[in-house]
N, C-alpha and C positions, 0 to 999 in steps of 0.2 A: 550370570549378569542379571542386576533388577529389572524385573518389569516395568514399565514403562506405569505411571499412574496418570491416570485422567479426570475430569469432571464431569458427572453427569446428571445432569439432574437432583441436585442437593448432596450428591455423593462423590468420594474420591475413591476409585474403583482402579482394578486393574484393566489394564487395554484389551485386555483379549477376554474381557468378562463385559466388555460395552455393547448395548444392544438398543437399535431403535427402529418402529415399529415400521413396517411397511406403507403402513397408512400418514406417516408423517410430511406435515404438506413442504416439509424441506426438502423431501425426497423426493416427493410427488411434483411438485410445483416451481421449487427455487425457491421459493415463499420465505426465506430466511435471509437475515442479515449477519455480517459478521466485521473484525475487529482483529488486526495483526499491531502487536503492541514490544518492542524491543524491551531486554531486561538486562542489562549492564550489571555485570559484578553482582547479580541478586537485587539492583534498583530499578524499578519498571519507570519506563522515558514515558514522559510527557502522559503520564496515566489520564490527567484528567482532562486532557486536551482530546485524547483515543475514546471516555465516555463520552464528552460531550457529542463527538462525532456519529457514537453509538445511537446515544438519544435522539441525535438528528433523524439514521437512517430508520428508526425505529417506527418515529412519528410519522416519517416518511412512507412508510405502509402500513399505517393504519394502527400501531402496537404502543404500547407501557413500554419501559422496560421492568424486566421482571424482579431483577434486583436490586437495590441501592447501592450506591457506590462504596461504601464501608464493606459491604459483601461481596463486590467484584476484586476492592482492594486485597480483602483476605483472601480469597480461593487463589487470586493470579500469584499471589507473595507465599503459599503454600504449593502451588505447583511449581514454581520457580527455586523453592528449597531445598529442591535435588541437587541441581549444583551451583552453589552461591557464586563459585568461583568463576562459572563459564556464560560467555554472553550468550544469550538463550530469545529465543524468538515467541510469543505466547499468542494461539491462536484461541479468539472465542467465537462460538455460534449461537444467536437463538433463531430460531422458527416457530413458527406460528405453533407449531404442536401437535397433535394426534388429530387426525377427524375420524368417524364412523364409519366416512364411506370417503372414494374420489366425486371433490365436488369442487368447482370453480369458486363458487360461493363461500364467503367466510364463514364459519361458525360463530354463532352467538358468543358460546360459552365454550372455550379450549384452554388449556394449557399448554404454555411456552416448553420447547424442548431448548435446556440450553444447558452447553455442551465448553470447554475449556480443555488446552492442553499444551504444554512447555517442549520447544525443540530445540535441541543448539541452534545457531544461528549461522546460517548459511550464507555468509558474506565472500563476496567473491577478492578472488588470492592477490596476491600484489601485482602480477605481471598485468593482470585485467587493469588495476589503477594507473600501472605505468602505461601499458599503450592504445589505453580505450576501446571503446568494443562497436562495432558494426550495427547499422539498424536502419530497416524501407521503411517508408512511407505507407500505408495503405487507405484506403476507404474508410472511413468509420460506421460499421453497420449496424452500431449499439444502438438501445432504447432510446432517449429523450429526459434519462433522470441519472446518469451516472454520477452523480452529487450523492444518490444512495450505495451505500456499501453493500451491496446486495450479491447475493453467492450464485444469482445468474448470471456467468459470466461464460457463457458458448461463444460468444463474437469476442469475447479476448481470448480464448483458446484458441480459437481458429487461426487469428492473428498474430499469436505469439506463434504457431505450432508454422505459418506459413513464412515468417519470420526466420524461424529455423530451418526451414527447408533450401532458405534463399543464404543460408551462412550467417544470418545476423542472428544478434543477441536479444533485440525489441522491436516492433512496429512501433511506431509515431501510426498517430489517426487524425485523419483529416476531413472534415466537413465542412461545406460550401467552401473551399477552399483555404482555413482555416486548419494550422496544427494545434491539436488541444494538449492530447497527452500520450504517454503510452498503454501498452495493454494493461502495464502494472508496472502502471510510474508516472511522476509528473514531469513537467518539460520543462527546459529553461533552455536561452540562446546568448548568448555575451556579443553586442557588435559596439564597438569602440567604447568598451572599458564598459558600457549600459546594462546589467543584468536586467534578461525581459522574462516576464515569465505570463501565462495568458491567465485572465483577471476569474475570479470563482463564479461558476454558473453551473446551473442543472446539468452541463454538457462534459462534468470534469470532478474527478473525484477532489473534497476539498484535503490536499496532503497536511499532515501533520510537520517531515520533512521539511514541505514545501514553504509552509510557515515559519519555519526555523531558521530557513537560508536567509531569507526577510529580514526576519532579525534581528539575524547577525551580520547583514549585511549593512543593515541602519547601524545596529553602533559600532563599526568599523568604519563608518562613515563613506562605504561602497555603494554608490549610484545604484538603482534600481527602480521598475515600475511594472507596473501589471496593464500588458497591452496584449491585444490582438495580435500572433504572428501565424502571418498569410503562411501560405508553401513558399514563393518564391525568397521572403525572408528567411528561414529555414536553410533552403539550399545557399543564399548566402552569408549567413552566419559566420562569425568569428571564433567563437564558440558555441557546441551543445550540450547538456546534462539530460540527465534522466536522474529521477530519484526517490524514493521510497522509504521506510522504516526500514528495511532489511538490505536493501542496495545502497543507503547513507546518498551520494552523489556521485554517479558514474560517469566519467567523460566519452563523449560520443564522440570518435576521431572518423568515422566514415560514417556516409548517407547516402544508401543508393549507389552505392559502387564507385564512388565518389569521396575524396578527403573531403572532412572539415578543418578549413583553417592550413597547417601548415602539415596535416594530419597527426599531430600531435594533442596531448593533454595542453589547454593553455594556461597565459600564465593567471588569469583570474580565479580559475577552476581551482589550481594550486591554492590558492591562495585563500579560496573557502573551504578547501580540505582542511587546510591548518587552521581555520577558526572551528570549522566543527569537530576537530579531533577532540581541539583542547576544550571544546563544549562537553564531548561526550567522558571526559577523563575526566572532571568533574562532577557528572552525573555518577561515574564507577566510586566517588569518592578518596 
């Protein structure tokens, strides 16, 4: 079997030949950003929608990005040439870069570690579309800038991992009594026919997805808006989703040990699967 090739650092290297320093403040620190970008049939989705988000979380701590998009385009469209034919998931990272020593303080002068790599994509099986999947409620005990793509991510571990403990698939997080999003994934709630999804702010990563359902939702001519939804809306919801680059849009038939809805997929949920199928069969070409 081939080795798996990776990017690292201006180089396509083998995986088990990758190596980075101890002193690296991504390792040290969380000090890095990062970028999950779907690749259909060898086509990367929504490329420049996934840099400009890059650039955002970049700017967001303080960073350039280190390379121009004609050279993101290339290396991602090179590592993805493994298998044209398979939908494949492309993770990137950069981080601040090497320091000299552990130091809270930024360096003057560093260079970016930045790092790229192609996995199949890990989309969950059909029986999960047909009878939706389980997810609590919890606290939200993240930072105050989740609008940054940022690879600290210990309060959505926790969350996801306590998530699993409880039998479900995702936490939902909630603050001041407000559902934002998941650990890894955006929210949406359907109550009479109204797709609601909560409005972009520091407190919510802005989805690529999430902008897509939008849309397609506008030229279907499907109601929607971007509101505030409390907990108590939540629990009674018509519909719920969750959704991601890599999870597409997953219906959420239980909440807290509790059905949503009729505990079924509904029928509006269906009905934006089929606009985004035939979206992303399009993108495959």
């Amino acid at each position: 079997m081939t080795e798996q090739i990776i990017y690292l650092n201006g180089e396509f290297i083998p995986l088990s030949e990758a190596r980075v320093s101890v002193f690296d403040r991504g390792f040290l620190f969380g000090d890095a950003v990062y970028e999950v970008i779907p690749a259909y049939g060898g086509h990367l989705f929504r490329l420049e929608e996934h840099l400009t988000r890059l650039d955002d979380s970049l700017r967001g701590i303080r960073m350039q990005n280190p390379l121009s998009r004609q050279k993101w385009r290339t290396l991602l469209e090179r590592l993805s040439e493994c298998c044209p034919d398979e939908d494949q998931s492309l993770y990137l990272q950069v981080t601040r870069g090497v320091g000299d020593k552990r130091d809270h303080g930024i360096p003057k002068t560093i260079q970016p570690t930045v790092f790229a790599m192609a996995n199949p994509m890990n989309r969950p099986g059909p029986e999960v579309y047909a009878e939706g999947i389980s997810v609590i409620t919890l606290d939200d005990i993240r930072w105050q800038l989740c609008n940054i793509k940022a690879t600290t991510l210990l309060a959505n571990v926790l969350a996801r991992s306590q998530a699993s403990d409880e039998g479900a698939a995702e936490a939902i997080l909630v603050r001041d009594g407000k559902a934002l999003e998941g650990a890894a994934s955006n929210l949406f709630i359907v109550n009479s026919g109204l797709i609601i999804t909560p409005p972009k702010s520091p407190l919510l990563l802005p989805g690529i997805t999430r902008d897509l359902i939008l849309e397609l939702a506008d030229d279907a001519g499907i109601p929607w808006c971007e509101a505030d939804i409390h907990a108590t809306e939540l629990a009674n919801a018509d519909e719920i989703w969750i959704t991601s680059s890599t999870k597409e849009i997953l219906p959420v038939t239980i909440l807290n040990r509790h059905p949503v809805g009729d505990g079924k997929p509904g029928p509006r949920w269906d009905h934006m699967m089929t606009l985004y199928r035939a979206y992303i069969q399009l993108v495959r070409g």
